[in-house]
Structures are given as C-alpha cells and as structure tokens.
N, C-alpha and C positions, 0 to 999 in steps of 0.2 A: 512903115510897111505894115501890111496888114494878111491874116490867116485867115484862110476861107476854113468854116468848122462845120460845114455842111446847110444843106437850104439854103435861106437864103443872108446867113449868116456869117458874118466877118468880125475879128476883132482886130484892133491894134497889139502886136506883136508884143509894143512894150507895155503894155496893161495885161500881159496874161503872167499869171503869177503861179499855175503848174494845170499842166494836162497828168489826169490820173486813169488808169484802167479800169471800167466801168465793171469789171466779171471777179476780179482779186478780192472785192471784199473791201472792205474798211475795219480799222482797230476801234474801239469804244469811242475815244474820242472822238475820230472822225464822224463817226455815225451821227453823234451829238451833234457837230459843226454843218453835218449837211440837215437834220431834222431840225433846227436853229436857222438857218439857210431858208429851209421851205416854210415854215412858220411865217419868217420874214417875208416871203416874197422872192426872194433872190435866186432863184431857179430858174432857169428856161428850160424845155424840152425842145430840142429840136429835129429830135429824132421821132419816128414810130414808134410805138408798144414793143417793146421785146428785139428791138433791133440798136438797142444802145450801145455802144461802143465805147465810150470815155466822158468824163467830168473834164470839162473847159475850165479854171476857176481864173475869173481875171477881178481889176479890181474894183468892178460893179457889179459883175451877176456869176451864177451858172451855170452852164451849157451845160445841157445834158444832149454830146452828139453821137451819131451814127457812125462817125469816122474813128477808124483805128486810133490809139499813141502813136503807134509806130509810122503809121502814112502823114499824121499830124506834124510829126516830125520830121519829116522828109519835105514836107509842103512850106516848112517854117524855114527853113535852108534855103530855098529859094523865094519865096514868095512876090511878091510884087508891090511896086509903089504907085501911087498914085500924089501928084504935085502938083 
C-alpha cells in the first residue's frame, strides 16, 4: 500500500519509518540527524516555502511535506493499493 505525502509524491507505507511535526521543533540530536540528512542529500522538499507541515522519514529519503501528521494519518488508515 502506498501514502500519498503530497505533490506528486507517494511512499510505500512499509518504508516510512516516522512522520514527524514540521513546527514542534527538534532536540539536539535530531537537528544533527536532519543537518547530516541535508548534507547527504537525503532531503526532498515537497512542499512551498513556509507551508511545511511534517518530515516523511522513510528508509531512503526525506520528505519535507505540506500535509499535516494528523491528515497523514488518517490517509495511512485507509490508503490504497495498487497490484
């Protein structure tokens, strides 16, 4: 099954390994783990400037999307397959 995370973006459901609140802030380390992250490469934006909503992290990139945790979550409950 797969999560729509906004645009034109989708992940597999069992490859996301935590959607996080984009506005809460991060502890030290985290900070570290996501400037580590950008360094590398492993970031996507697929949101606007100033319209971010939550970090995707799955276990290739991540997303920085426009969609709520909370709607994310509710999308992940039902989501959809394709076979």
């Amino acid at each position: 099954m797969f999560l729509h995370l906004g645009g034109d973006k989708v992940a597999l459901k069992k490859d996301i390994i935590a959607i996080l609140d984009y506005k809460k802030g991060f502890s030290a380390i985290n900070k570290d783990f996501m400037e580590i992250a950008r360094d590398e490469g492993f970031i996507e934006t697929i949101s606007e400037e100033g319209k971010e909503k939550s970090f995707v992290i799955t276990s290739e990139k991540i997303y920085i999307s426009p969609i709520s945790c909370s709607t994310l979550k509710k999308r992940s409950v039902g989501g959809f397959s394709i076979e």
